[in-house]
C-alpha positions, 0 to 999 in steps of 0.5 A: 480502455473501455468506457463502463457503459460499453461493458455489457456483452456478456450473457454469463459470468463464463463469458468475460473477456480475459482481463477485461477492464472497465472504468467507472463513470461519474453515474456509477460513483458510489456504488458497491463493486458486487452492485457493478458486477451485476450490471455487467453481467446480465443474468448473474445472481447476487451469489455468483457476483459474490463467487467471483469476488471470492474467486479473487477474479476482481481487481480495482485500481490494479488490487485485489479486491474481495470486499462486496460492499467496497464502494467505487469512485469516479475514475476506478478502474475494474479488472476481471482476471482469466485466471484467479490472483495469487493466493494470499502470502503465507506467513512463512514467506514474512521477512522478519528483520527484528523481534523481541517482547516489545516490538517486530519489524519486517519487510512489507510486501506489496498489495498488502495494507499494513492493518485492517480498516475498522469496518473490515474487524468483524469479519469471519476469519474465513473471510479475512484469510482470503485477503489478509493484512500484514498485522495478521501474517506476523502474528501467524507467523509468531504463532508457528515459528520457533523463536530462537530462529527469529529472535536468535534467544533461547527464552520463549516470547510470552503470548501477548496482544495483537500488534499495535501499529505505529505506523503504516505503507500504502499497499503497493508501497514495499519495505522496512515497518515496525509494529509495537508489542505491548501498549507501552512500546507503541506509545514511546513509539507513536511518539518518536515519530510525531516528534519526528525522531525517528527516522525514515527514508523511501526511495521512489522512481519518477519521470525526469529527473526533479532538483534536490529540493525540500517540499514543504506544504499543509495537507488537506484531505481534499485539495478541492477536486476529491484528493489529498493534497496540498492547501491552496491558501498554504495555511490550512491542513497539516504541516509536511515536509520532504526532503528530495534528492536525485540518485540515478537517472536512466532512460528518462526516469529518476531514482530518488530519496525521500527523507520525511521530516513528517509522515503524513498519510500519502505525503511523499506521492502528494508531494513529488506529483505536486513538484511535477514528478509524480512516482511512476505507477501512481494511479491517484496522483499521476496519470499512469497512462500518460507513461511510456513502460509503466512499472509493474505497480507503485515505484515507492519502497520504505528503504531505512527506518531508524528509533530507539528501541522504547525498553533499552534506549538503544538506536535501531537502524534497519535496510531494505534494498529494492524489492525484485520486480521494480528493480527489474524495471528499473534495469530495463528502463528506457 
């Protein structure tokens, strides 16, 4: 790892050093990413800072990133790709567990945020193609897929609203999500898990192997150094708890199950890092390269989901197994 001020020895945006990466000083905090492009390429224009974003070329903290205002954060790390990332995921390429004219649930692939931040809505479509969110591929796949062969019904699903988001993943974490289709769904929804009757259950790969345990803390949004966390005094900020189980160890890391009583925002990372197992690949509360064989990105994956369905009141219970880079990891972890 190179230290961001020693990043500089290129002329031209031809020039960079295939997967370059550089990390961001405490003078750079609170700058954009197209602001740092062009101090590290002498000789670039704001335009050609820009075709580099849209290139898919950047990433920051290990995702990519296409957004010129972004602003970085001490500690951010920056990749310059040889190559550009991977096109976005089609639509057609959506795993679909369920759908029906009140809600949708589906798999989550990794490095996609569940629904786009409130900033990021004006966007010409153009633009949000480029980096779409999960929302938008299953309404697009709604759009162009026969029902009958995701809904296994011979009636038509009525257009409707965008989807309602109920709930969210962090990016790199994979795995079963619903999404409500009409205003009414996604109260009865929200509610369910506020109350906590819906149930969730992740599974994470740690470092060690931690006890069988329940964790239980008030969150804050910042812990006194910048991050989430739990509040020192264990009375401010908002309850949470998670349940935490030992599954499998192998070559010194741990599968575990988390079984949230709450859901709060980053919850089950926040927790395991402050029971000494931070989730392997977690850049924000762990150190990742302090671990020996890191895995290919956030070992986090949302493995069972259960409510009862808002319109007829049946219990719905949805799995997902790993998903096939982490456990191919996981098969050659030592």
């Amino acid at each position: 790892m190179l230290p961001f001020r020693l990043i500089a020895d290129s002329d031209t945006l031809h020039a960079m050093n295939a997967n370059q990466v550089v990390l961001i000083e405490a003078e750079r905090e609170g700058q954009t990413v197209l602001a740092v492009l062009r101090t590290l390429l002498p000789g670039a224009s704001w335009n050609e800072c820009r075709r580099q974003l849209s290139a898919r070329r950047v990433l920051v903290n290990g995702v990519l990133c296409i957004h010129e205002g972004r602003r970085l954060q001490r500690g951010d790390e920056v990749r310059f790709l040889a190559d550009p990332a991977a096109s976005p995921l089609k639509p057609m390429e959506l795993v679909i567990h369920y759908l029906d004219d009140h809600l949708v649930v589906a798999e989550k692939p990794a490095g996609i945020v569940s629904t786009r931040r409130p900033e990021e809505q004006h966007w010409p479509v153009e633009k949000k193609r480029l980096a779409p969110t999960l929302d938008e591929l299953i309404a697009a796949r709604l759009r162009t897929v026969p029902v009958v062969a995701l809904k296994k019904k011979s009636q038509p699903v009525a257009p409707l609203p965008p989807l309602l988001r109920v709930q969210r993943l962090d990016r790199d974490t994979t795995g079963v999500i619903v999404f409500a289709r009409t205003t009414p769904a996604a109260a009865i929804l929200i509610d369910q898990f506020a109350e906590h009757r819906a149930e969730r259950v992740y599974h994470a790969i740690v470092a060690g192997c931690p006890p069988t345990t329940t964790v239980r803390s008030h969150l804050v949004r910042d812990r006194g150094d910048g991050h989430r966390g739990s509040s020192p005094d264990g009375r401010h900020g908002v309850p949470a708890v998670t349940h935490v189980r030992p599954l499998e160890t192998r070559g010194g890391f741990t599968k575990v199950e988390c079984r949230l009583e709450t859901g709060r925002t980053h919850q089950i990372r926040i927790h395991l890092s402050e029971l000494g197992f931070p989730v392997c690949g977690d850049r924000e509360y762990g150190p990742p390269a302090a671990e020996r064989n890191p895995p290919p990105r956030l070992a986090l994956h949302a493995a069972f989901l259960a409510f009862i369905h808002p319109a007829t009141q049946q219990r719905m219970e949805f799995t997902s197994p790993w998903p096939a880079d982490l456990n191919d990891w996981w098969n050659n972890a030592k």
